[in-house]
Structure formats: C-alpha cells, structure tokens
C-alpha positions in Angstrom: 25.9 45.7 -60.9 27.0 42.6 -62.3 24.3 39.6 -62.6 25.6 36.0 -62.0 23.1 32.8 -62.7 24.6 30.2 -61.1 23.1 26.9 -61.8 23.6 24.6 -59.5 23.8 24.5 -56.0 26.5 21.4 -55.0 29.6 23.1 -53.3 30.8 24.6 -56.6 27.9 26.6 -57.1 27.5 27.8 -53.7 30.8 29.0 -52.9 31.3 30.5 -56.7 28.1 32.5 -55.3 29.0 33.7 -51.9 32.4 34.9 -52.8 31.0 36.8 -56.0 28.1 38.3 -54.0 31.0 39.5 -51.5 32.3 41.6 -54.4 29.0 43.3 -55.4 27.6 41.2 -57.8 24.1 40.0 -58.0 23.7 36.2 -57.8 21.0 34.0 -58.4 21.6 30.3 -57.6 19.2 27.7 -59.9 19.2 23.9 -58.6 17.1 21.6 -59.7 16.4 19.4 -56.7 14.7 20.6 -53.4 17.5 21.2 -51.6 21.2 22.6 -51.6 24.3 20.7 -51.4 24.5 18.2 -54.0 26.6 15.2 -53.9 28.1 16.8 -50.4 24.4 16.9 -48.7 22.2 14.6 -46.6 19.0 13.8 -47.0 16.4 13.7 -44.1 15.2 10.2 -42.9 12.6 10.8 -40.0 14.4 12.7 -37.4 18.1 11.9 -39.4 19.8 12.2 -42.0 20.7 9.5 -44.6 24.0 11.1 -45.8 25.1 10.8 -49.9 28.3 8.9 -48.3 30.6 9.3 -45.4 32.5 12.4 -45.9 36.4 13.2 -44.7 38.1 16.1 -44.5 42.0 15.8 -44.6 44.4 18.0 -43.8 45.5 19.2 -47.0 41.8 20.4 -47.6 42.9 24.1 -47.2 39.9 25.5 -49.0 37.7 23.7 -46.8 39.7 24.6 -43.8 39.4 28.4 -44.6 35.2 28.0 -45.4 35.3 26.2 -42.5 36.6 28.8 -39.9 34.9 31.5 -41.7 31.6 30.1 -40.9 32.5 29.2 -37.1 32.2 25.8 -37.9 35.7 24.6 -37.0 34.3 22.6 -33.8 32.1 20.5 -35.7 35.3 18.3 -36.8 36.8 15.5 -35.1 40.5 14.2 -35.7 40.7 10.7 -36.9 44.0 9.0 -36.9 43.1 5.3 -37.4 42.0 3.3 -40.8 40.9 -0.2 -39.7 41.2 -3.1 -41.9 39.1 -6.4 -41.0 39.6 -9.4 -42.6 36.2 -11.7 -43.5 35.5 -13.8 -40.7 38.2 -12.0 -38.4 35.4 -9.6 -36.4 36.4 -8.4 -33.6 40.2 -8.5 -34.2 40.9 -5.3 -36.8 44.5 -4.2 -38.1 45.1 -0.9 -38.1 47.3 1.9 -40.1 47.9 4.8 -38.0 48.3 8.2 -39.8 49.5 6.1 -42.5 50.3 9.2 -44.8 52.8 10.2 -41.7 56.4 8.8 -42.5 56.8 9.2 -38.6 54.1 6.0 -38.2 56.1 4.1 -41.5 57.5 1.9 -38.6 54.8 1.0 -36.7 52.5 1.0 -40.0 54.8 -1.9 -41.1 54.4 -3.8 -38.4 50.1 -3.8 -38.1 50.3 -7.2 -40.2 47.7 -5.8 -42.8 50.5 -6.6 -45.2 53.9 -9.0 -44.3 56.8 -7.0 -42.8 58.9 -6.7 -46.0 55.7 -6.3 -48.3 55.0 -4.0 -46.4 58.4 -1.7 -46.6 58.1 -2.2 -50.6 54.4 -0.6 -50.3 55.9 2.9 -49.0 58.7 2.2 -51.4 56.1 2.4 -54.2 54.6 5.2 -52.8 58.0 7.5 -52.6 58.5 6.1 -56.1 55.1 7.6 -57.3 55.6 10.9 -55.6 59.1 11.4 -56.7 58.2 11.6 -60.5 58.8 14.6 -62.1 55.9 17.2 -63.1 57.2 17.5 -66.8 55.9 14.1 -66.7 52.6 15.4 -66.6 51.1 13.8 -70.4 53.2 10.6 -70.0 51.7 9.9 -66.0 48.1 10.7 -67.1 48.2 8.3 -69.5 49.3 5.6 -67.4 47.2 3.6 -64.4 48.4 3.5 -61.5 48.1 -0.4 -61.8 50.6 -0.2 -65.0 52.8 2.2 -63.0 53.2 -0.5 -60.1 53.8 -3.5 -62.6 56.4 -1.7 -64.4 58.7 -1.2 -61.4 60.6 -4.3 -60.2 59.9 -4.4 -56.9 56.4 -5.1 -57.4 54.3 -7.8 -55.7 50.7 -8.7 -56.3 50.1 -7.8 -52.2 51.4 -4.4 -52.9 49.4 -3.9 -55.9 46.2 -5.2 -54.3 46.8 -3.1 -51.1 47.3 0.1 -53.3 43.8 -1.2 -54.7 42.1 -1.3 -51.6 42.8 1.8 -50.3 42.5 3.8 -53.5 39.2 2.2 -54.4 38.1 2.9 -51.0 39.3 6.6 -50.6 38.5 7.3 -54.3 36.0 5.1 -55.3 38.4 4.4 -59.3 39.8 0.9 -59.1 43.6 1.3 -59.5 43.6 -0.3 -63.0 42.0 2.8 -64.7 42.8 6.4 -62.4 45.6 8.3 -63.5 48.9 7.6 -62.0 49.4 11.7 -62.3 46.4 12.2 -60.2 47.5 9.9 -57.3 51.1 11.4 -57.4 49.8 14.6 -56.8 47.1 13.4 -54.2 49.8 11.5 -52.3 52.2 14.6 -52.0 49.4 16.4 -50.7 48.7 14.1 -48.1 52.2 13.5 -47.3 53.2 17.5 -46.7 49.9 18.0 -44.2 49.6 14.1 -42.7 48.3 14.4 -39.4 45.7 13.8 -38.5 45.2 12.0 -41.5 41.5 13.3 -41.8 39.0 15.4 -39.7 34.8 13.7 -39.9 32.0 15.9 -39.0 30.0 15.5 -35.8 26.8 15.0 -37.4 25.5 14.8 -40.7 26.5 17.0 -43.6 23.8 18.5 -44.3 23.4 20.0 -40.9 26.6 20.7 -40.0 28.1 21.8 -43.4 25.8 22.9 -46.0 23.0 24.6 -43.8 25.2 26.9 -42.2 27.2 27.8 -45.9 23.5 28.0 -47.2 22.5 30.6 -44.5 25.3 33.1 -45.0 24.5 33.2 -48.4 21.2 34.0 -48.0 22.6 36.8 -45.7 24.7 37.8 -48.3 22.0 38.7 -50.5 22.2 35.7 -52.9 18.7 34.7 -54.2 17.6 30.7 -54.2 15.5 29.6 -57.1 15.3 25.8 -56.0 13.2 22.8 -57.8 14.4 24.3 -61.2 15.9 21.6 -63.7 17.8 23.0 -66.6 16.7 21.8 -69.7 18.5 23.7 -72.4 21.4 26.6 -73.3 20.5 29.2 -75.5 23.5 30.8 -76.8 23.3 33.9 -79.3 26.0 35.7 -80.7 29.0 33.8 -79.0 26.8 34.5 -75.6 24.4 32.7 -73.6 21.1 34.4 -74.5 18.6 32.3 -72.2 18.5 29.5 -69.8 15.5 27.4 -70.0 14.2 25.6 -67.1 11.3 23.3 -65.9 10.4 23.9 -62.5 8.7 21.1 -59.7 5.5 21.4 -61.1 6.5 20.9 -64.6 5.7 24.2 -65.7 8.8 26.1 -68.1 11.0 28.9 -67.1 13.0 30.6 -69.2 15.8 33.1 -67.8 17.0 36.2 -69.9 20.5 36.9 -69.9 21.3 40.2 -70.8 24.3 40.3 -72.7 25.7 43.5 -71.0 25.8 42.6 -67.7 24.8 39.0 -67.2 27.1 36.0 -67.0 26.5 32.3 -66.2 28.2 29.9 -64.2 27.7 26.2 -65.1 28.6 24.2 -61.8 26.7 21.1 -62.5 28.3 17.7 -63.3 30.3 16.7 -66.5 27.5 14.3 -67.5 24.5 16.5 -67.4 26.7 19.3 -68.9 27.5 16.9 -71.9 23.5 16.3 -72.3 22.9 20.0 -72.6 25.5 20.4 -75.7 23.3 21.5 -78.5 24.0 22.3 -82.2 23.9 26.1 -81.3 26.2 25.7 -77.7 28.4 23.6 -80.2 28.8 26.1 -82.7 29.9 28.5 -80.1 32.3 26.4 -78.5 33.2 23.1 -80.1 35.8 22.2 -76.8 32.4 22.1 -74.6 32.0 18.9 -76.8 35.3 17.4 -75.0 33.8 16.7 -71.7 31.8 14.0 -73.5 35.0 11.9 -73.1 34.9 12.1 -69.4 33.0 9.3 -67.1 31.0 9.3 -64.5 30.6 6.0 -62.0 27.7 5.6 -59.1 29.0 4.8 -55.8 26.3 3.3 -53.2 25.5 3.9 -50.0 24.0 1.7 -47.4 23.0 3.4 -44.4 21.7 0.5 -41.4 20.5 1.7 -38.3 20.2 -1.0 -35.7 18.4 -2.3 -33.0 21.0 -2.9 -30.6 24.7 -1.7 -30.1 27.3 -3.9 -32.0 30.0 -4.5 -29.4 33.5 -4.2 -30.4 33.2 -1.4 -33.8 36.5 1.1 -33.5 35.5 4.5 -34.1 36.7 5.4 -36.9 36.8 4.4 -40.8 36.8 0.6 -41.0 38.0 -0.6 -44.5 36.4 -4.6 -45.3 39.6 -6.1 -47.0 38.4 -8.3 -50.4 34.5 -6.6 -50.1 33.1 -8.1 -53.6 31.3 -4.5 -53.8 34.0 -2.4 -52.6 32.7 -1.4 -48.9 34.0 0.9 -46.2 32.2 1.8 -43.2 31.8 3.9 -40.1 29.8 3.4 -37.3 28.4 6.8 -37.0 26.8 6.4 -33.5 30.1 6.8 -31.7 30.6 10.0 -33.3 26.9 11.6 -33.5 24.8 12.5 -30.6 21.5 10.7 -29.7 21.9 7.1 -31.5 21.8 5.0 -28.6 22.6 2.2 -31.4 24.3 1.4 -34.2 24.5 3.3 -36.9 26.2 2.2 -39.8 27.1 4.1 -42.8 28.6 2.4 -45.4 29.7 2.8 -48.7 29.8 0.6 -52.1 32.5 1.7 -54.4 32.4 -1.2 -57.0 29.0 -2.0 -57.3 29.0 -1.7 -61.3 27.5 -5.6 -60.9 24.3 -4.3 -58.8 23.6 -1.7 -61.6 19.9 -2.1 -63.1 19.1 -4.7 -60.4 16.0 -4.0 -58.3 16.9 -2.0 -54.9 15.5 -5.6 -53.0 18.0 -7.3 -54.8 20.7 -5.0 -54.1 20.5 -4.9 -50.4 20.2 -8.7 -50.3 23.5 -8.6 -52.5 25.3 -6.0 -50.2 24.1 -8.0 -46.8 25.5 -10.3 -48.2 28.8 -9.1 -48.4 28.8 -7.3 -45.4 27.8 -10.1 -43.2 31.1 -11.9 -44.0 32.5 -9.6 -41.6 30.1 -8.6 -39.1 27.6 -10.7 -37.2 24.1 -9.1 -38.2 21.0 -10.7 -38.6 18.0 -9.7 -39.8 16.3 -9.1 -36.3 19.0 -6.7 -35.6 18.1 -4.3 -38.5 15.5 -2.0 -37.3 15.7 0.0 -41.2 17.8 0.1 -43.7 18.5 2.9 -46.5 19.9 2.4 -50.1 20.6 5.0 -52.4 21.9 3.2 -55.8 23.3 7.4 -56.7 22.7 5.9 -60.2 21.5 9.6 -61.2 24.2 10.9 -59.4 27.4 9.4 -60.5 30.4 10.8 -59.8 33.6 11.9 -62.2 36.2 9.4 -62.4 39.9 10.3 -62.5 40.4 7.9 -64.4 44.0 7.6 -67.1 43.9 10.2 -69.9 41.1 12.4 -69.3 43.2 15.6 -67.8 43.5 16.6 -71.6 39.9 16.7 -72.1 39.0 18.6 -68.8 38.1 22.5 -68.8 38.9 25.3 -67.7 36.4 27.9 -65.9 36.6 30.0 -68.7 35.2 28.9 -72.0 35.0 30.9 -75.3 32.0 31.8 -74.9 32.1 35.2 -73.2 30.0 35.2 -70.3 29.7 31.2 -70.0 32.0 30.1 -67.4 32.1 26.8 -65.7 32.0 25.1 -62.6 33.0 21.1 -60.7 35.3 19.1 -60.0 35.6 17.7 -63.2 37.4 20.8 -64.3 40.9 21.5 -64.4 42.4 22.6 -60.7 45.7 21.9 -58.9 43.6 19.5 -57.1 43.0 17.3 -59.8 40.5 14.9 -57.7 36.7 14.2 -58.0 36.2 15.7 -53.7 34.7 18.4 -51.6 38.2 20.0 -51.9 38.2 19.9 -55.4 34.8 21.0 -56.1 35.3 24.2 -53.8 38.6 25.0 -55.5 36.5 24.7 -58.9 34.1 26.9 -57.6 36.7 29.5 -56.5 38.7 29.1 -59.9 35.3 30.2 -61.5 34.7 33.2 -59.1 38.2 34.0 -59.5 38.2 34.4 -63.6 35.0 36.9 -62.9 36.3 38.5 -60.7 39.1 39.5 -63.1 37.1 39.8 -65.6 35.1 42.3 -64.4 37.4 44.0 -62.5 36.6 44.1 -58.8 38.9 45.6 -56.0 39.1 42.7 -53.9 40.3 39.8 -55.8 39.1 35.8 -54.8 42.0 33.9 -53.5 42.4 29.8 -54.3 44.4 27.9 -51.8 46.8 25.3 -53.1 48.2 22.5 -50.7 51.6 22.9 -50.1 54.0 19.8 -51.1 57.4 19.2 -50.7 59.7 19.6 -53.1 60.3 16.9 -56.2 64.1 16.8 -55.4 63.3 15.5 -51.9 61.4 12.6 -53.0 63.8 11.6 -55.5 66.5 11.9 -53.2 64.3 9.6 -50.5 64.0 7.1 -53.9 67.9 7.3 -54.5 68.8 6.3 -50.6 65.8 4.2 -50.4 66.6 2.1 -53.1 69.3 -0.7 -51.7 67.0 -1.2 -48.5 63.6 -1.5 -51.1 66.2 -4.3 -52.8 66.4 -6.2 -49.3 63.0 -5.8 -49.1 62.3 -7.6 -51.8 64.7 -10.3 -51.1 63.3 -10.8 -47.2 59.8 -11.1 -49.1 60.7 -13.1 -51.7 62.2 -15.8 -49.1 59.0 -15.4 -46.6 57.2 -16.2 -49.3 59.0 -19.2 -50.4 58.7 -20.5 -46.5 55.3 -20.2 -46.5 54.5 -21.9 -50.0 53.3 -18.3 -51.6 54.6 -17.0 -54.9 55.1 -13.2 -55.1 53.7 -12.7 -58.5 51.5 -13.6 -60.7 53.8 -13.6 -63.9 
C-alpha cells in the first residue's frame, strides 16, 4: 500500500486526499491550524461563522460541480443572476448587470446606466477583443496587463478601463494594471461558454456547508487527520524527501519518516510558505522549487458587520461599491442564511495594501469609513464587528509574467509532488476551482505513477472555439467604430473628455 503525507488541508490537500484514498493508498493529512479548509473555511464566531470572504461558485466551476453532487450537497446553492453597483451617496437606487457574462443580457446590460450607452457597447467590445486572441499567444499575453492590453486598442476610454478595474479587482482581488491579460482571456471564455446563472452562493457559511461535509467523507474514507501540526522544514535525501519536520500546538517537534519505497508527499500549502521552506539541501535537489520565489502573494480583508436592526432596501445578492478607496464588495448574508433576523454584512477589501501594519482599530475606522459613503450606518446600529486583516494568509496574485515561473505537480524530486492554485492548471486563476483542479492534477500524476486501475479525472471548462470570437471581433468591428463615435460626441455634449492622453 502506498503512503501519501499530505500537508495541508485547504481544498488542494483535501481533495488530493480523498481521491487517492479511493484508489487504495494510505493518506495522512498534516495542517497546521485547528481546523480544515484553509482559505475556503469559516471560522466560528459565537453561534456563526465569520467566513474568510464571500465565496461564489460560477458555472464554469465543473470540479466543484462534480464534488458537489458527489457529496449530496447540490441544494446548498442558490442561483444568483444580479451584480449590483451603487454609487457613493446613491443608497437605495442600485444599477444592476444581469448575467452580465450572457451575451443574451448584452442589450439590457447596456442600458443599466452603470456605464453611458455607447461606453458601454465598447466595454463588451473589449471583452470579445480579449477573448478572441489566439492561444499561441500564450508568452506574449502573459506578459502584458490587462490595463496595457485595453490602452493599446483604439477604442479605449478611461470609463471602459476603470469599469474593467472594478469588476476584476472585485471578482479577483489583482487590480487590472498588474494580472495577466492571458489569465483573464481564459477566465472570460470560461464564463462566457457556461454564463447562466452567472454564479451559485452557498446557503450558509462555508465551513458548514462545504468543508465539514468533504471533511467527513474523508474521514470515512479512511484518511487520517493530524491537525495543529505546522511544518517547519523538508528533509530531502538522495533526490527524495527523507523526513518532514513539524511543531505541533504545544510547541513540542514532530518529525515524520518517509520511507523511500513506498512514501510520497504532497505539498498543497501556499507558494509563500512553500518558498520559506526552500533549504540548501531541497535546493540541491531541485533548483526550479527556487522559482516560485518570483510569485506574490496579496492579503485581502474581510469585514464581517452584524447589525442591530434590518437595513431596508439591500438587494440580495453581490453589491459591488463603485470608486471604494479599499476595494469593497458586499453581500448582505441575512437574506440568504437562515436565523439572522438582521443584517448581516459580509464584506470584502480587495485593495487594502494602505491599511497594512496599521492597528486592527485603525483599520475598521478606515474601512467604516469607506463604507459609510454608501450606506447609512451608525455606530448604534453595529451590534459587533469582525476583521480579519488575512495578512498571514495572503493570497497568489495572477498577476503579468508569473505563468513561467509556476509548477507543475510533479517536481524532480521523486516522490515530492505539489499542490495549490499557484500551480500550473488550465484554470490558471488564484479560486476554489483552481485549487481543487490543482489538487486533482497532483492525485492524478500519482495515480499514474503508481499505477492504479482507476485513474483520477480533471474537468476542464469547455470554451468556445477561438475562430468564433475572432469572427464576432471581425463583424463587430464597424458597430465598435460607431460606438466610439456616439461616445465621443456624448461626451463632448456633456463637457467630458474620453481620455486621459
């Protein structure tokens, strides 16, 4: 029987686990905190849950989908359709794009006013433009933003570009000036080929709902938890991993044998505490480990407010706060949770590189302050308040030219394989999606590897073809140039200037 140390137990580690126990292996799962889940978990507040961030669950998340059903958990989701915008000062009057990765909504979507009419043509323009370049294009797209991609094309305007920055920096958390234009091309076919409903959101909290129930058919599985165990160094022998050395809760050490017959090791923790762990020796044995030192990692806050009374007039749904000075999105999770018979807010900071190193007072005081330009709350009206900085628990940025530095989940060191989103999959985003397909990818090389009957299968979205898109680009093009005239002289009637240059 083949032994597997997993360490880590985000989604990567857990479903490399439960689909290597399935094929007779013997798998040990080491995590360092108290609890599984990782970044995709909740932590308990009282009788809630303070979750790591509002999760979603589009429809291109096919891995999830399949987990999902598999577990019976398929009527914990609810379709959401809407994104509402709101404007500072505008509450309760919200614009709204509907399905907006649907070309069937383009229409309407153009005329919700969250951008001028013709502005708003050229954005979904811009978009078909992205999505139409070709794969071979791969190095040259990686290495450009997705800001540079937009100011290169003509029918640019600084509304376009700042709307593309909203919604990325939102859905993403990477400002548009630094992800990969490659990453969003692919993201945006994605989305496009499986639109509606634009994204499912759990009933409850993540931890609950998600992680409990995967954690409970691995324990039936057979898959043994060895929680509170922080890895603290890689000992490699021989072009192997020889030993794992751990400190436990209590402080005490732990060191794990691998037996180099029959034990291999699964790294599913995040690129920046895999960097940290890079000794001499792990070097020696695989100089390429060194490479993920040139990928970044960026906190993203979350604010979680629970209220004294109901705040009249919230959509349910994801409520994006146009021109947030920290980057916040929000959803009022007591229309969509049982037993809050108030608000609930749970919001998230995506920029909040300024609050870094500031004292948690001072950062609430700085994000009230932001979020009070668009909703009336006053300090009576908060009955607690929850802040979780995530400064130890950044996540990966996609941002331009780090595809080349990414890994595989096999390295050359022969029973070290690895584990995250950070690594290379045909996902190519820092998500839940991405760190199951990760996970999978890993499970997937074992299985090979060692040769077991049943193999693990990775689900890729389907997109439509790259011909299509180009051909949509082609016919597009002479109404994208009328676009840009009808904008150019709306702006001129109102005073405006379309760009900055």
């Amino acid at each position: 029987m083949t032994k597997i140390a997993v360490v880590g137990g985000g989604l990567a580690g857990m479903v490399a686990a439960l689909r290597l126990q399935e094929r007779g292996c013997q798998v040990t799962i080491f995590e360092a905190s108290d609890r599984l889940g990782g970044k995709a978990g909740a932590n308990p507040n009282g009788a809630s849950f303070d979750e790591h961030g509002y999760h979603i669950f589009p429809d291109w998340y096919k891995n999830a989908q399949e987990l999902a059903r598999e577990l019976g958990l398929t009527y914990n989701f609810i379709d959401c359709t809407d994104f509402f915008q709101l404007e500072p000062g505008a509450f309760p009057t919200f614009k709204r794009y509907q399905n907006i990765t649907s070309w069937r909504y383009a229409w309407s979507n153009m005329w919700s006013g969250v951008l001028p009419f013709f502005e708003a043509g050229l954005f979904y323009y811009a978009a078909l433009d992205l999505m139409s370049q070709p794969y071979q294009r791969r190095a040259q797209l990686d290495q450009v933003t997705v800001s540079g991609f937009l100011r290169s094309r003509s029918y640019r305007t600084e509304r376009l570009i700042q709307q593309f920055q909203e919604l990325m920096l939102k859905g993403i958390s990477v400002p548009t000036y630094e992800v990969s234009a490659m990453t969003m091309r692919n993201v945006m076919r994605f989305w496009v080929r499986s639109p509606e409903p634009m994204m499912r959101i759990l009933k409850g909290n993540l931890q609950q709902l998600w992680i409990e129930p995967l954690q409970a058919r691995l324990v039936q599985a057979g898959v043994a938890l060895r929680l509170g165990r922080q890895l603290v160094r890689i000992e490699p022998q021989q072009q192997r991993i020889a030993r794992l050395h751990f400190v436990t809760a209590t402080g005490d050490s732990e060191v794990e044998t691998i037996d180099p017959a029959q034990h291999l090791v699964v790294m599913a923790i995040p690129a920046e505490k895999m960097a940290a762990l890079i000794s001499d020796e792990l070097y020696a044995a695989d100089p390429d480990l060194a490479r993920i030192k040139y990928l970044r990692a960026r906190p993203m806050a979350a604010l979680n407010l629970y209220l004294s009374r109901k705040l009249e007039g919230l959509p349910r749904g994801h409520i994006n706060l146009l021109g947030s000075t920290y980057g916040i999105s929000l959803i009022d999770v007591s229309q969509l949770w049982p037993d809050c018979p108030a608000t609930v807010l749970n919001a998230i900071a995506s920029d909040v590189l300024a609050l870094e190193g500031l004292s948690t007072e001072m950062a609430c005081r700085e994000l009230m302050k932001d979020l009070r330009r668009y909703l009336d709350i006053g300090d009576g009206d908060i009955s607690q308040m929850s802040y979780q900085d995530h400064l130890q628990q950044p996540l990966f940025m996609n941002n331009v030219g780090n595809w080349a530095y990414r890994p595989e989940a096999k390295t050359k060191i022969a029973n070290l394989y690895l584990a995250g989103d950070y690594c290379r999959s045909a996902i190519d985003l820092v998500c839940m999606e991405g760190a199951l397909s990760t996970g999978l990818l890993a499970a997937q090389a074992i299985a090979k590897a060692i040769g077991t009957r049943e193999p693990v299968t990775v689900r890729v979205p389907p997109q439509y073809p790259t011909w299509l898109f180009r051909l949509g680009k082609v016919a597009g093009w002479p109404l994208a140039e009328l676009a840009l005239l009808g904008a150019y002289i709306s702006a001129r009637l109102r005073g405006e200037r379309l760009r900055d240059d």
